[in-house]
N, C-alpha and C positions, 0 to 999 in steps of 0.2 A: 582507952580503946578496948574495945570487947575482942576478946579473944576467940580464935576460929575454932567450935565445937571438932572433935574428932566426928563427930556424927556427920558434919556437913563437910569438911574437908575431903585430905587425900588419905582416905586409909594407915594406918600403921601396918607394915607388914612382918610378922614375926622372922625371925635369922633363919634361915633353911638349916633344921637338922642333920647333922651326918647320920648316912642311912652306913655302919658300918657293914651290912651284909650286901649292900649294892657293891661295896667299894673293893670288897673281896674278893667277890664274883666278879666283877668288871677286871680285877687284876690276876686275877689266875685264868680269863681270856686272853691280856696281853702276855702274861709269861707265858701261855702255852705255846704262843705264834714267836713271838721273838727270844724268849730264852730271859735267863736272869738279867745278866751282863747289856743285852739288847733292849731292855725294856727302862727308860731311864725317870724322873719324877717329874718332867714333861709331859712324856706318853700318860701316866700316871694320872694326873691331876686334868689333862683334860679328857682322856677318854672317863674320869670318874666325875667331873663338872665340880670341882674344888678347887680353893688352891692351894699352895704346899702350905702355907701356912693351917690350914684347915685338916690338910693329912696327919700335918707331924703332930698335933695335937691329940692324934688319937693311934697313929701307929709313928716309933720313936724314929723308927728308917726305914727303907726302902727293905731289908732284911727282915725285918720284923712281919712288916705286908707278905713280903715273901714267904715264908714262914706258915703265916697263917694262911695263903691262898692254899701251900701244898697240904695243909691239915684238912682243908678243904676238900682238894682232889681226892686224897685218900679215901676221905670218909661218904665221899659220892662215887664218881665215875671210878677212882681206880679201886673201890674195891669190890669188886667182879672178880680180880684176882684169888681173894681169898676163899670169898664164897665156891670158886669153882673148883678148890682144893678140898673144900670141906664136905661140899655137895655131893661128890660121886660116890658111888660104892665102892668101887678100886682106883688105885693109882693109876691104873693105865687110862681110864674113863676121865680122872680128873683133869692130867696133861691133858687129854682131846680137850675137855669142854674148856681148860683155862688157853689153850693155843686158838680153838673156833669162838670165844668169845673176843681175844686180842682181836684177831682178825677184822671181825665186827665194827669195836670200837674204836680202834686205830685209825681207819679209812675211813678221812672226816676230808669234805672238800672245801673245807675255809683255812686250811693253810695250816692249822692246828694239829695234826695227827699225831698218831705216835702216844708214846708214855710221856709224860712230862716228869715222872722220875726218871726214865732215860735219858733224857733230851733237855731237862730244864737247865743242867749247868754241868756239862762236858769238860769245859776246857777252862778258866777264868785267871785273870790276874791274881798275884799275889796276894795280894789286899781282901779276897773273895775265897782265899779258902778254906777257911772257917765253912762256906757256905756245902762248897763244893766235898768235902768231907761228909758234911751230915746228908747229902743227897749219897754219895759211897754209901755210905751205912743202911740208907735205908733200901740199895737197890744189895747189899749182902743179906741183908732181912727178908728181900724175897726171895733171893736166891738159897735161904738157908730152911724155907717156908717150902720151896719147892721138896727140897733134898727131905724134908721130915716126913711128908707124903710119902717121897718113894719108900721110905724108913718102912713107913709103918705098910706099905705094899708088902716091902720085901717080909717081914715079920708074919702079915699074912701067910705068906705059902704064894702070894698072887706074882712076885718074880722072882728066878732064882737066886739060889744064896750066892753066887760070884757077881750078884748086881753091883757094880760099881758105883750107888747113888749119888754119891760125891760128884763124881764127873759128868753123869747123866744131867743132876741141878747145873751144873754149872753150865753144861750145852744147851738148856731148854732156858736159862735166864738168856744166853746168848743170842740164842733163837728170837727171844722178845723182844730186847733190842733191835736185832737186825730188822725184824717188822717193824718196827717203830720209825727205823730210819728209813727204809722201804716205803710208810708209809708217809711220809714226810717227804718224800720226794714225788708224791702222789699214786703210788700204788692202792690199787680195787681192796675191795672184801674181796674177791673172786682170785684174785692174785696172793691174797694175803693167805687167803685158805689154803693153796696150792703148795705154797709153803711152810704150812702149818703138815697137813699130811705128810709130805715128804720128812718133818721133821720127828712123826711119829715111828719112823723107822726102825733106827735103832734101838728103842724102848721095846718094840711088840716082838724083837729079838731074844729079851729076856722074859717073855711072861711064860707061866707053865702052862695055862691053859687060854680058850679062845674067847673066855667069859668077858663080857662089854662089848664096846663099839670095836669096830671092825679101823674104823679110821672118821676123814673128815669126805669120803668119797662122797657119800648123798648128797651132802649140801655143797659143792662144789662141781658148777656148770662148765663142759670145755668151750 
């Protein structure tokens, strides 16, 4: 009996490749909206059109994926952060543009807003924290990112010498977060900024002089 040519038959179709950049990206969408703990290998595998057995072959756990989406985050949307710290000519300039950038990016209306270093893993089961520790770490890293800023402010001449930079960081990482949850319960750019100025207060307390932005007033419509 002659055999059916592949030519004339039904095609052979090659295994669908794992695209590991679709699946990253598709999973640092879910973790931004539901959180570590909320996002389970269900959510996982059908919002990325695999199945577990096709994940775990290429990420070892659901930690792992997580892992790599926040390496992700970092190195796209969250780092705005750093650059606005680096970018300005004074301290006082930089808080403004890294608080009116928050502002910006925060206020997203698919459910996702907010830092996902704030917000990705708050509270978790025992078994989780391992996880939740190295999110600690990495939101003391910007809180300690902030604080070297004002360092090098204060060392200028640009705040005075009883600046308190310690506690100022630690009010302006506070400040980020509360936008973040702010924005996650659906608060504006327009609201977000509002909050952002009011939060330039007590900073423009300590400068010596009136060099930089004034605040976040221009770009903030009543």
């Amino acid at each position: 009996m002659k055999k059916a040519s592949p030519m004339n038959g039904r095609p052979r179709g090659r295994p669908r490749q794992f695209d590991r950049d679709h699946a990253v990206a598709t999973a640092l969408s879910l973790f931004r909206v539901r959180g570590y703990e909320g996002t389970s290998i269900a959510h996982l595998t059908q919002a990325i059109g695999v199945s577990a057995t096709s994940l775990y072959g290429v990420f070892p756990s659901k930690e792992a994926l997580f892992e790599e989406a926040i390496a992700r985050y970092q190195s796209t949307e969250g780092a705005f952060a750093a650059a606005a710290l680096e970018r300005a000519s004074t301290a006082f300039d930089a808080i403004h543009d890294l608080l009116a950038e928050a502002a910006v990016r925060y206020a997203r209306s698919d459910g996702s807003g907010g830092c996902l270093i704030a917000l990705g893993v708050l509270s978790c089961g025992v078994e989780h924290r391992d996880i939740a520790q190295r999110m600690e770490e990495r939101r003391s890293a910007a809180r300690a990112a902030i604080k070297a800023r004002l360092d090098r402010g204060k060392q200028a001449g640009e705040l005075r010498q009883e600046t308190d930079t310690r506690s100022l960081a630690a009010f302006y990482a506070a400040t980020l977060q509360g936008m973040s949850v702010q924005a996650r319960d659906g608060a504006s750019a327009q609201e977000l900024k509002r909050i952002a100025q009011t939060a330039l207060v007590p900073l423009g307390l300590y400068r010596t002089s009136c060099r930089g932005k004034a605040g976040l007033a221009d770009s903030v419509t009543s």
